[in-house]
C-alpha positions as CSV (number, residue, x, y, z in Angstrom):
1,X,-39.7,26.0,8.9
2,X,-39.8,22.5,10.0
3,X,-37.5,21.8,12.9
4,X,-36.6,18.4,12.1
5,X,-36.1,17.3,8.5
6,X,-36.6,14.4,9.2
7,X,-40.6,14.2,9.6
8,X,-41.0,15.9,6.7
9,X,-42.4,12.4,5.5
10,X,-45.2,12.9,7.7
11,X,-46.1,16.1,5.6
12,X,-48.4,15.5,2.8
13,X,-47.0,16.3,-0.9
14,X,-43.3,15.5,0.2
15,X,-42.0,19.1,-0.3
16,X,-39.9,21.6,1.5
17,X,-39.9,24.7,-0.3
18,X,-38.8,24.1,-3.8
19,X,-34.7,22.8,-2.9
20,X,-35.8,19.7,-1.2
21,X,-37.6,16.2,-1.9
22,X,-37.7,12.9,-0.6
23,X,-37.2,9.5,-2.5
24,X,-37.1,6.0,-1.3
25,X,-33.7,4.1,-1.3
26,X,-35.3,1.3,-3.3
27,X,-37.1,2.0,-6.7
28,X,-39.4,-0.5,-5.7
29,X,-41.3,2.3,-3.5
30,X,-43.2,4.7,-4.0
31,X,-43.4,8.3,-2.8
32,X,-46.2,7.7,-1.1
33,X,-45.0,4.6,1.1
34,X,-42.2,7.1,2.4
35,X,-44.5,7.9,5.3
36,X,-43.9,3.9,6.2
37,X,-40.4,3.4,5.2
38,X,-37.4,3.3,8.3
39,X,-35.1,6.4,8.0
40,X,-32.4,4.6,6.2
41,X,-34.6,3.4,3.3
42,X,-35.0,7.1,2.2
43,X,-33.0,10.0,0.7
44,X,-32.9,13.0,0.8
45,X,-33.0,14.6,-2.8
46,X,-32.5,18.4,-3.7
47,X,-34.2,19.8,-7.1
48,X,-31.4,21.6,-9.5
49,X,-32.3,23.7,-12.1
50,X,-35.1,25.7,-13.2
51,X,-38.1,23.7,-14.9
52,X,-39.8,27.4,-16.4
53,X,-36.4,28.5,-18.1
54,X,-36.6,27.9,-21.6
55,X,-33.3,24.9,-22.3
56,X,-33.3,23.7,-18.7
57,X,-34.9,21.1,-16.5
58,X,-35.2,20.6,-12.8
59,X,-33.2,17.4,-12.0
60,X,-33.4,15.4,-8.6
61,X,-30.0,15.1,-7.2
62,X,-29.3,12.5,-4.3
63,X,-27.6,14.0,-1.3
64,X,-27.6,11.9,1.4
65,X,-30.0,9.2,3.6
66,X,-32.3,10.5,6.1
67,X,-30.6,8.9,9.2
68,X,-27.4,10.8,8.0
69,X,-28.8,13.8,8.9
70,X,-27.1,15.9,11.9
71,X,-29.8,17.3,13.9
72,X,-27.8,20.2,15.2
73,X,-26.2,21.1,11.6
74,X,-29.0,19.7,9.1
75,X,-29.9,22.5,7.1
76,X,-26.7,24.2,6.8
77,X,-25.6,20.2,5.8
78,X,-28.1,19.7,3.3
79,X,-27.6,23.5,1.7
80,X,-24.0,22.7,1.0
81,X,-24.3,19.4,-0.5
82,X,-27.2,21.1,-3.0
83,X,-24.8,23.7,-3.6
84,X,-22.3,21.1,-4.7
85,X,-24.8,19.3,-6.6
86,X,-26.1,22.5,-8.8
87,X,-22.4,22.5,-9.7
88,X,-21.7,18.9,-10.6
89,X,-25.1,19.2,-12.6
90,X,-23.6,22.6,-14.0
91,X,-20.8,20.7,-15.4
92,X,-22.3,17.6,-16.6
93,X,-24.9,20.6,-18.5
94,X,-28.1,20.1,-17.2
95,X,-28.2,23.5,-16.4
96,X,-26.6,26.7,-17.0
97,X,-24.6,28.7,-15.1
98,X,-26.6,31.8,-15.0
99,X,-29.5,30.2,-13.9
100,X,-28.1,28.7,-11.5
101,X,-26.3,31.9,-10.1
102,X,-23.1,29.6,-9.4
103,X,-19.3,30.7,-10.2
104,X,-17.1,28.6,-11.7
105,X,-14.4,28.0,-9.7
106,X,-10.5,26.6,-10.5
107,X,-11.5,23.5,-8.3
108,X,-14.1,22.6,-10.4
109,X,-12.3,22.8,-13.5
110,X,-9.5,20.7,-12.2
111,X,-11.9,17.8,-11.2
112,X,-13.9,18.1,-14.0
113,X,-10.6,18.0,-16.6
114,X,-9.6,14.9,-13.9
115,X,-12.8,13.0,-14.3
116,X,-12.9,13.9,-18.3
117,X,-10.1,13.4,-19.5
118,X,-6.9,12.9,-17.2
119,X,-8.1,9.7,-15.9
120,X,-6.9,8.1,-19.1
121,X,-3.6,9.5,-19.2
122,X,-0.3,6.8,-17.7
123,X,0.6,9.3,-16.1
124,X,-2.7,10.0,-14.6
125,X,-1.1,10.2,-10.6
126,X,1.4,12.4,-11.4
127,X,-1.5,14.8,-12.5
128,X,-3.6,14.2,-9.5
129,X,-0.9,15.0,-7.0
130,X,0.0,18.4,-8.6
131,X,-3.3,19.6,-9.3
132,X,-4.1,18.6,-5.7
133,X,-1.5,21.0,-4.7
134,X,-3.1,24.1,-7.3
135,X,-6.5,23.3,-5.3
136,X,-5.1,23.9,-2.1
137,X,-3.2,26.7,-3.1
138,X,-6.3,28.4,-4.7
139,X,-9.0,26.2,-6.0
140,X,-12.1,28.2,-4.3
141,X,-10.9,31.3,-6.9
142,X,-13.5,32.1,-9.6
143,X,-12.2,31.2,-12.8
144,X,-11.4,34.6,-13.9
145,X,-9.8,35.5,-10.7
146,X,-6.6,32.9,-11.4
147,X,-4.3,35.1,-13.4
148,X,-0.9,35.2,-14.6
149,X,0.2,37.2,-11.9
150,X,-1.3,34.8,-9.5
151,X,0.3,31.7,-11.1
152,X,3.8,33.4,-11.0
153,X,3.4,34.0,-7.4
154,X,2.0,30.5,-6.7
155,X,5.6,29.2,-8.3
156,X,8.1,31.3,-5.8
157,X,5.8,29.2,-3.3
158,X,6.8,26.1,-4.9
159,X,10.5,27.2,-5.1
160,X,10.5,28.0,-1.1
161,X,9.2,24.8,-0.7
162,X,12.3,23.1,-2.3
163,X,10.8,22.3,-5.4
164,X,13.5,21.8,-8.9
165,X,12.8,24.0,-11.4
166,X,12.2,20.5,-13.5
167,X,9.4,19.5,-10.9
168,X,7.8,23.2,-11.1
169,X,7.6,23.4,-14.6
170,X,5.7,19.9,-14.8
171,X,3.0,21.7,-12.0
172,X,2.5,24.3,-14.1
173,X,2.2,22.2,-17.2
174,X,-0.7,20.0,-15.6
175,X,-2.7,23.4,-14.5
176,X,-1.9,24.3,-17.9
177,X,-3.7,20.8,-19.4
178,X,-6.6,21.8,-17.4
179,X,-7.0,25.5,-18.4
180,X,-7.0,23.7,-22.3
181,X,-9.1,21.7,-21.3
182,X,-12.0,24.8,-19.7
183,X,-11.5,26.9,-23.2
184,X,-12.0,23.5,-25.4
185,X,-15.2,22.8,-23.3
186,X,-16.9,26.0,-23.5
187,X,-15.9,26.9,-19.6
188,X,-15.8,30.7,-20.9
189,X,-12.0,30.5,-19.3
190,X,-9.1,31.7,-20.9
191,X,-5.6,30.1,-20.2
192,X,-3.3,32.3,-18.1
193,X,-0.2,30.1,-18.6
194,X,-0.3,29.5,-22.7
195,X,1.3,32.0,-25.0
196,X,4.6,31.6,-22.7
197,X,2.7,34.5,-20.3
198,X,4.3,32.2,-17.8
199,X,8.0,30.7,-18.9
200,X,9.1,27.9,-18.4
201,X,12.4,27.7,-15.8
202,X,16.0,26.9,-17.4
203,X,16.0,22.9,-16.5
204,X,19.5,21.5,-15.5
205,X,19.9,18.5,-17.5
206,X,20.5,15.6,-14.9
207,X,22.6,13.1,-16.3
208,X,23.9,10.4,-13.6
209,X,26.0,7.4,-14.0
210,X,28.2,5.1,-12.2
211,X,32.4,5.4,-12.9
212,X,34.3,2.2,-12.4
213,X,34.6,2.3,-8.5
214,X,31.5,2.8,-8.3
215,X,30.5,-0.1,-11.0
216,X,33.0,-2.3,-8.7
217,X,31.7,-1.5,-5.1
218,X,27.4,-1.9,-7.0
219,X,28.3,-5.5,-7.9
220,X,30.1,-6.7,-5.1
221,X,27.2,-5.3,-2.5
222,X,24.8,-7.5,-5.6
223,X,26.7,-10.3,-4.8
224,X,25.1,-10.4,-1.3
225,X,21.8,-9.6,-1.3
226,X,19.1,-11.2,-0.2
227,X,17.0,-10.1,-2.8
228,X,16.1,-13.2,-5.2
229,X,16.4,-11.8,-8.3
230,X,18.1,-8.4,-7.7
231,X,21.6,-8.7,-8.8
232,X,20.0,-10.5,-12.5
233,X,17.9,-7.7,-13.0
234,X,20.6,-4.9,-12.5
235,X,22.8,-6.5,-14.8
236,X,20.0,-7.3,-16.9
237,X,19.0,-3.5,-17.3
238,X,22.8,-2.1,-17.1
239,X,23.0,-4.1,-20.7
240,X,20.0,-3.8,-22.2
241,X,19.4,-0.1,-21.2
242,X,15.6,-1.2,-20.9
243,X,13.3,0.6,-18.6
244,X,12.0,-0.9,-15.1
245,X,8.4,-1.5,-16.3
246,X,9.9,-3.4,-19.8
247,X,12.0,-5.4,-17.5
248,X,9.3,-6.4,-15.4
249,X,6.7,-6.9,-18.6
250,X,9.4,-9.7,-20.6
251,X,8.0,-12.9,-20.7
252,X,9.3,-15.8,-21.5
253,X,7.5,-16.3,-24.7
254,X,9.1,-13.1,-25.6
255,X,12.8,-14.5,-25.8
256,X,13.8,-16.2,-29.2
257,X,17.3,-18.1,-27.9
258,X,17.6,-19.9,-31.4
259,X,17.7,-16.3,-33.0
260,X,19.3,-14.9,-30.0
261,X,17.1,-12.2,-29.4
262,X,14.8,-10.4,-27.4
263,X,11.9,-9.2,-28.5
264,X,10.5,-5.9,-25.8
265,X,6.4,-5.5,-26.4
266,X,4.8,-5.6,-22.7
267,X,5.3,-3.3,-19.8
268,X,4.2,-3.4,-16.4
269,X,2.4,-0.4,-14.7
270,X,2.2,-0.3,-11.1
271,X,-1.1,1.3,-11.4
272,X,-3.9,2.4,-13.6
273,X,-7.2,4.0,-13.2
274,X,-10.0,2.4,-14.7
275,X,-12.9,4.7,-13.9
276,X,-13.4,8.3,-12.8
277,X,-16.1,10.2,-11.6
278,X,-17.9,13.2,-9.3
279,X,-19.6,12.0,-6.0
280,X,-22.7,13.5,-4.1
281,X,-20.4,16.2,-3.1
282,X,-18.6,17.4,-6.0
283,X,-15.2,15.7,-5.6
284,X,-13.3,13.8,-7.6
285,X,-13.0,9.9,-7.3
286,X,-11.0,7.5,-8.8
287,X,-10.6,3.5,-9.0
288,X,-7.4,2.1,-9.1
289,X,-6.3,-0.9,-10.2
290,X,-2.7,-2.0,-9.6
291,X,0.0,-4.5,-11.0
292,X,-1.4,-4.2,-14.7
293,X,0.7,-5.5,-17.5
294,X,-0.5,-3.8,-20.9
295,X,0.5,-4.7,-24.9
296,X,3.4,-1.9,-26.3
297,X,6.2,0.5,-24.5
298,X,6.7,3.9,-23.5
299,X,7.5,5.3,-26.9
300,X,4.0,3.8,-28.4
301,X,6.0,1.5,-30.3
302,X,4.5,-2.3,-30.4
303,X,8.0,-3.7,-30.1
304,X,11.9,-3.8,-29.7
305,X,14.0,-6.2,-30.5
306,X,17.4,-6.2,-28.3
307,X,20.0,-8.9,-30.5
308,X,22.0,-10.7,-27.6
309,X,24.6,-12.1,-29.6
310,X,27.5,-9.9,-27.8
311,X,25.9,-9.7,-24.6
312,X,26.9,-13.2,-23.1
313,X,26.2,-12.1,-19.7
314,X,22.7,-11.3,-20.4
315,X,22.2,-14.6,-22.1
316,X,24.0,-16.6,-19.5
317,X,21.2,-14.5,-16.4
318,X,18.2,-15.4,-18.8
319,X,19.4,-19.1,-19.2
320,X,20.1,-19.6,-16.0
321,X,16.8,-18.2,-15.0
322,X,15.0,-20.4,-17.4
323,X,16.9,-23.6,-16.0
324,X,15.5,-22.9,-12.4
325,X,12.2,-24.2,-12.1
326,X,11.2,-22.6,-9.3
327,X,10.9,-19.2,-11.3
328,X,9.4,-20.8,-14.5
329,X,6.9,-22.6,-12.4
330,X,6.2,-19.4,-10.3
331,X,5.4,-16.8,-13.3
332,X,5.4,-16.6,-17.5
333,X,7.7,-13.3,-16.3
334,X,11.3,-13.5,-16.6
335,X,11.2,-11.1,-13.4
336,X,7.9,-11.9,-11.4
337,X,8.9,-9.7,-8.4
338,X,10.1,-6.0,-8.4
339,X,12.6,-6.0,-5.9
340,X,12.0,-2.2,-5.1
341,X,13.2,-2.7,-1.4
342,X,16.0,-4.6,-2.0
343,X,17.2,-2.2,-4.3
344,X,16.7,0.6,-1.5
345,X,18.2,-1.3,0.9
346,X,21.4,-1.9,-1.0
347,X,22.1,2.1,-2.4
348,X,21.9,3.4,1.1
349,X,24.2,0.9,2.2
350,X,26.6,1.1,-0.6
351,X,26.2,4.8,-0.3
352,X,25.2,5.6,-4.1
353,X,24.5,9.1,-3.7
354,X,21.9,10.3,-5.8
355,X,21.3,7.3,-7.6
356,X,18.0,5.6,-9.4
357,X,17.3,3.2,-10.8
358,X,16.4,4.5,-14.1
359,X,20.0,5.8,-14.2
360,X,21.2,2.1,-14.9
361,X,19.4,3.2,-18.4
362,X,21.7,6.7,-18.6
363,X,24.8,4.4,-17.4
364,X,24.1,2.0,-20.3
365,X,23.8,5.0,-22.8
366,X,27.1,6.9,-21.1
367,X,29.3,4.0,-21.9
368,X,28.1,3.4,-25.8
369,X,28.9,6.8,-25.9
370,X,31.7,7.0,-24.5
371,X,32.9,4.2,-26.4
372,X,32.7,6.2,-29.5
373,X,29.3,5.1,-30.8
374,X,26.5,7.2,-32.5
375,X,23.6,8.8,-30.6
376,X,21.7,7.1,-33.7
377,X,23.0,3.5,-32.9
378,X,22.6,4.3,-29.2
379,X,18.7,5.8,-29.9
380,X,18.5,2.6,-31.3
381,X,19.8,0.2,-28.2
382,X,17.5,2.2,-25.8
383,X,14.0,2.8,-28.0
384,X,14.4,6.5,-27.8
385,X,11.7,8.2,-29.5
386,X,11.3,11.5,-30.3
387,X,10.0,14.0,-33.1
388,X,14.1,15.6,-33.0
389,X,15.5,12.1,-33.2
390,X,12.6,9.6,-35.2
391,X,14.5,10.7,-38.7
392,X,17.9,9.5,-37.3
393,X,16.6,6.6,-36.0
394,X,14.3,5.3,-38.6
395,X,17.1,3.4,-41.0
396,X,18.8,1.5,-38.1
397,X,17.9,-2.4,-37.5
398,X,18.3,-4.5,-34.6
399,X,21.2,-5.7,-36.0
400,X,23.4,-2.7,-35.1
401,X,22.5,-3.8,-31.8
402,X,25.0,-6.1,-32.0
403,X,27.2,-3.4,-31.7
404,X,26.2,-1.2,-29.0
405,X,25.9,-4.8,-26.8
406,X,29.7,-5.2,-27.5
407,X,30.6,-1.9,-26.2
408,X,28.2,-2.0,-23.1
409,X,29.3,-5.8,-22.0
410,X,33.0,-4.7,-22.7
411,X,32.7,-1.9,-20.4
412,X,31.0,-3.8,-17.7
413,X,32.9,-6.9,-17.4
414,X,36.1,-6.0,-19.8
């Protein structure tokens, strides 16, 4: 056994055993100008797969330059990067399993389903965090070895932990995405969670919204903040009942003031990931991109269109807006900034307990209802979509909008 890896260039056919080869950094080389090359112009390449099994090749997989090479912990180094490679390469199928004597394990398929298919998904951090946590948990268990039994114990963990039953369902419901995922890919797996082998925990509705002292004491704190555009965007979203990222996607283009309308068809995403993949050592890596406005809301709808006819206030904000140059010649957004900070600033001043900011949409659908009006005209207001409410909704117009904008200005402002 050589003692140093890295004069193995000096050895003539460029072999060590039959795990490792050398290959020059730059394609422009050849194998035989290694013995001439610095350190940091080669790799160091391990073979994966079995050339004499019938189905399978022996693929070169990079693992890492020569000067990276840790004299005191080189071979052990360079084993367990091959050993991650032989399961990338087991994953991507250049090779099978058996031959490669490698057991699947619950971190691989959660990387593998990230890189996949989850990278897509809007949602795609939310699925990253959790599944983090199922790694950690247990991600070196073979495959087989995660069971139901496991996965209920896994969730009393998550409960100690302070964890909503809301929050623990939705972990379980991403390791259940993966597990679907393994069986529709031919991972040999079964899911341990399907079938309701693991229930779901009874979810506690949360429904928050502000009375009228606490309407009063949010709009005179709005009054003075130093946020710029703060105080217009709360009332904005208190009457419309839109979300944050709509909000944030109008532009101007987008408001018809002859028809007196709005017309909701952008969002803005405060990130997306636009390409996922497995590196030299078998983890999962993602690029981000942020501040990304896309065409189309939430509910996959292309548009909504709010009527502003009985919703003076909201006109009088936009106008306003619109008259100061400063903000038209700053953005084509009706809100270019997302005063986040502001917003934090003010509740834990004011003392809102338990307050969001998506629960300026639940106040907005509270007092429609509470007004008397129909969850279908209220559906309506908001863009709720939803295979229990799509029938009910699916004959209303933007015009009744000019209803549910009465009852939310009159309850605001009287």
């Amino acid at each position: 056994m050589l003692k140093d890896l890295r004069n193995l260039k000096k050895f003539k056919g460029n072999d060590y055993g039959s795990d490792f080869i050398l290959m020059p950094v730059d394609r422009k080389n050849k194998v035989e100008d290694i013995k001439n090359l610095e350190l940091h112009e080669v790799n160091v390449c391990g073979y994966v797969g079995d050339k004499n099994e019938t189905g399978n090749r022996r693929v070169p997989v990079k693992l890492l330059r020569l000067d990276k090479l840790k004299k005191d912990k080189q071979f052990s180094q360079l084993n367990e990067l091959l050993e991650a490679a032989e399961k990338k390469a087991k994953r991507k199928g250049n090779v099978s399993a058996g031959t490669l004597g490698v057991e699947s394990t619950l971190h691989d398929l959660i990387d593998t389903f990230l890189v996949e298919e989850a990278w897509e998904f809007k949602d795609i951090q939310c699925y990253r965090s959790r599944l983090q946590w199922w790694k950690k948990h247990f991600g070196d268990v073979p495959l087989e070895e995660v069971t139901t039994s496991k996965i209920l114990l896994a969730k009393n963990v998550l409960k100690k932990l302070g964890k909503k039953p809301a929050t623990i369902n939705r972990y379980v419901s991403c390791l259940q995405g993966a597990f679907r995922f393994g069986v529709k890919s031919g991972w040999g797996c079964t899911c341990p969670i399907s079938n309701k082998q693991v229930e779901k925990d009874p979810e506690e509705k949360r429904v928050r919204w502000l009375d009228d002292d606490e309407l009063k004491k949010l709009f005179k704190a709005l009054k003075s903040s130093q946020s710029e555009s703060l105080e217009d965007l709360v009332h904005f979203s208190l009457n419309t009942g839109c979300r944050k990222s709509e909000a944030l996607g109008l532009r101007w283009k987008d408001i018809d003031f002859n028809h007196s309308q709005i017309i909701f068809r952008n969002v803005k995403r405060e990130s997306v990931c636009v390409q996922a993949f497995i590196d030299a050592s078998g983890e999962a890596k993602f690029d981000m991109k942020t501040q990304v406005f896309e065409e189309g809301l939430k509910n996959k709808d292309k548009t909504k269109i709010l009527k502003l006819d009985n919703m003076k206030e909201v006109r009088d904000i936009l106008l306003k807006r619109r008259g100061n140059p400063e903000i038209v010649a700053k953005s084509e957004y009706v809100f270019p900034q997302d005063p986040r900070q502001g917003w934090e600033k003010l509740i834990k001043r004011i003392g809102l307990e338990d307050f969001r900011w998506h629960d300026l949409r639940h106040c907005c659908a509270s007092y429609m209802r509470q007004d008397g009006l129909s969850l279908g005209h209220i559906g309506n207001h908001l863009g709720h979509k939803s295979s229990a409410s799509t029938e009910r909704y699916s004959h209303l117009s933007a015009e009744e909008t000019l209803e549910t904008g009465k009852a939310v200005s009159k309850r605001l402002y009287g």
